[in-house]
C-alpha positions as CSV (number, residue, x, y, z in Angstrom):
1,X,95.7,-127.7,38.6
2,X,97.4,-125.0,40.4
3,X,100.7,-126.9,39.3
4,X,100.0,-126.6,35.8
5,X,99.0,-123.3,35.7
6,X,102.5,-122.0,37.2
7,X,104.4,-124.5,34.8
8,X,102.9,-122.9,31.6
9,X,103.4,-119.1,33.3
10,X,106.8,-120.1,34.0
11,X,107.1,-121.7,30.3
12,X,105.8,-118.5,28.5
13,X,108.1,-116.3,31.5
14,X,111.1,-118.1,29.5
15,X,110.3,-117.4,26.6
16,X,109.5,-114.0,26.9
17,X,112.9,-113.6,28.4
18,X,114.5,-115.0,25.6
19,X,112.6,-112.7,23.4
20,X,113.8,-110.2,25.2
21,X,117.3,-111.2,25.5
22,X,118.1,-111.9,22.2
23,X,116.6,-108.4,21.3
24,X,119.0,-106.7,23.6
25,X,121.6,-109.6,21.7
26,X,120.8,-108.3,18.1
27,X,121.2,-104.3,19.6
28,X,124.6,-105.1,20.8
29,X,125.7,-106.8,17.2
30,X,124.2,-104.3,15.3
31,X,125.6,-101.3,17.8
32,X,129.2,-103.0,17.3
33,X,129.1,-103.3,13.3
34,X,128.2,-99.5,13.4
35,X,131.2,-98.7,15.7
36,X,133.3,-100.9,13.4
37,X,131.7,-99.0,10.4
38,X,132.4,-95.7,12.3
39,X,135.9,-96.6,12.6
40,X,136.1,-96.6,8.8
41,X,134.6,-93.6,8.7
42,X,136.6,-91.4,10.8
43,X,139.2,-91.9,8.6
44,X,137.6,-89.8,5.8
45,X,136.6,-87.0,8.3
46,X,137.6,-83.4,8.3
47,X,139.6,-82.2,11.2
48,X,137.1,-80.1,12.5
49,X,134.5,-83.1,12.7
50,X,136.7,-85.7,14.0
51,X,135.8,-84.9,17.9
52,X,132.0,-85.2,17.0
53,X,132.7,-88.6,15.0
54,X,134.6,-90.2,17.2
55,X,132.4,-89.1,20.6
56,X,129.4,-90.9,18.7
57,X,131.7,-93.9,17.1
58,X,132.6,-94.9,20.3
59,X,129.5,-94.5,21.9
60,X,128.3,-97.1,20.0
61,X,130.9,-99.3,21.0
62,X,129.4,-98.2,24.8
63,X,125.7,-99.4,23.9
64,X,127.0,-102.7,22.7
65,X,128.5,-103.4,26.0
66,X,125.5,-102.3,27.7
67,X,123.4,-104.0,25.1
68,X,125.5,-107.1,25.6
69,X,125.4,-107.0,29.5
70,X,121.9,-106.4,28.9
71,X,121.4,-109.7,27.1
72,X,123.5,-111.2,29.6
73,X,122.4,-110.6,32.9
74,X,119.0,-108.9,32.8
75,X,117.9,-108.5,36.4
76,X,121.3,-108.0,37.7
77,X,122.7,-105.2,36.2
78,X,120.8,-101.9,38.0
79,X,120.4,-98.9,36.2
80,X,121.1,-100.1,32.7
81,X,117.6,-100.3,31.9
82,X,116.9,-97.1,32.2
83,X,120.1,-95.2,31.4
84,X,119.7,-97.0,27.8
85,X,116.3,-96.1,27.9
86,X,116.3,-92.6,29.3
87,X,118.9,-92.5,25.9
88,X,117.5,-93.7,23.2
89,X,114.3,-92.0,24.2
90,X,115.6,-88.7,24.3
91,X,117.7,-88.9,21.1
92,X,114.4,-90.1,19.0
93,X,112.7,-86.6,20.6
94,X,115.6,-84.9,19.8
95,X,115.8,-86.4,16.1
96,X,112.0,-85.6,15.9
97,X,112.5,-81.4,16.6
98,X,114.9,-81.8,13.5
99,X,112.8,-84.2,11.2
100,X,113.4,-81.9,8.0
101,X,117.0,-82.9,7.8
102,X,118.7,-86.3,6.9
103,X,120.1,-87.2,9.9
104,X,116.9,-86.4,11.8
105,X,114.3,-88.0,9.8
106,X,116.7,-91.5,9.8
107,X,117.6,-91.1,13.7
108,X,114.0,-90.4,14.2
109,X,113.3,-93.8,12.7
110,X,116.0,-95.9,14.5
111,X,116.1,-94.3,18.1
112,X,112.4,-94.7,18.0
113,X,112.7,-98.4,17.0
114,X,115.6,-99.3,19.7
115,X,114.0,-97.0,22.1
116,X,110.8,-99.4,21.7
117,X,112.5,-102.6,21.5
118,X,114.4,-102.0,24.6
119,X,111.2,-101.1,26.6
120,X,109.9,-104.2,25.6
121,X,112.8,-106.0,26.7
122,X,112.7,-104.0,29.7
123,X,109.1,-105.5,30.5
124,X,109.5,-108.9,29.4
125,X,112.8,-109.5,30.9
126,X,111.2,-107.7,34.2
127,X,114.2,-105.2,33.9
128,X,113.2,-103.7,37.2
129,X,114.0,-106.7,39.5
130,X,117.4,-105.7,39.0
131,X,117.1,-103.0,41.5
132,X,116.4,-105.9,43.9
133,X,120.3,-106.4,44.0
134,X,120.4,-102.8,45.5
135,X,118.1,-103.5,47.9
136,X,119.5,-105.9,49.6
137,X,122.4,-104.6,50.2
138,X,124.7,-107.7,48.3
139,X,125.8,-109.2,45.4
140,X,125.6,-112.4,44.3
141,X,129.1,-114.1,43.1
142,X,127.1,-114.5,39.7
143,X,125.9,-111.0,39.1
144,X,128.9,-110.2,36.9
């Protein structure tokens, strides 16, 4: 009985982390198109926004890759968790304080929605047993 139980936990455990995973996936895809979109963009900006355009282009192109490592290596990265969290939760408060203009109101929306997805791919993918790699003091050969 006891066998059983563990089997299914470890069954639904697996799928959960897949869940979770291919959110993470989908973030770094969608994260990537918008830096290639940015690219495009920049192109067609005034010289006195081009700093501010290109900081947040390729800042997308950072999330992928965090988004990607994410997706890759869940509990062996350290840190990313929360960094991407600690992010995404602070730029949906800050788009919330400026909700009556464009940009606010639809980074209000998305930041919120990848600031939620990512905590729940934080949970399922048990995000915090990455730390465990810290702890004691090695790395395994696969954790890159």
């Amino acid at each position: 009985m006891t066998t059983a139980t563990i089997s299914v936990h470890s069954t639904l455990s697996r799928r959960w982390d897949r869940i979770g995973r291919g959110l993470m996936a989908l973030n770094s895809v969608v994260a990537f198109a918008v830096f290639i979109n940015g690219c495009f963009q920049m192109a067609d900006v005034s010289d006195d926004r081009l700093m501010v355009e290109g900081w947040r282009t390729l800042g997308f192109l950072v999330f992928s890759a965090m988004w990607a490592m994410l997706a890759y290596r869940p509990r062996q990265v350290p840190a990313i968790w929360e960094m991407v969290i600690f992010h995404k939760v602070a730029a949906a408060v800050l788009a919330f304080t400026i909700l009556d203009t464009t940009e606010g109101m639809q980074s209000a929306i998305t930041d919120s929605t990848i600031a939620a997805l990512t905590i729940f791919a934080y949970i399922v993918c048990r995000g915090w047993e990455s730390w465990r790699v810290i702890k004691r003091g090695e790395v395994p050969a696969n954790a890159l």
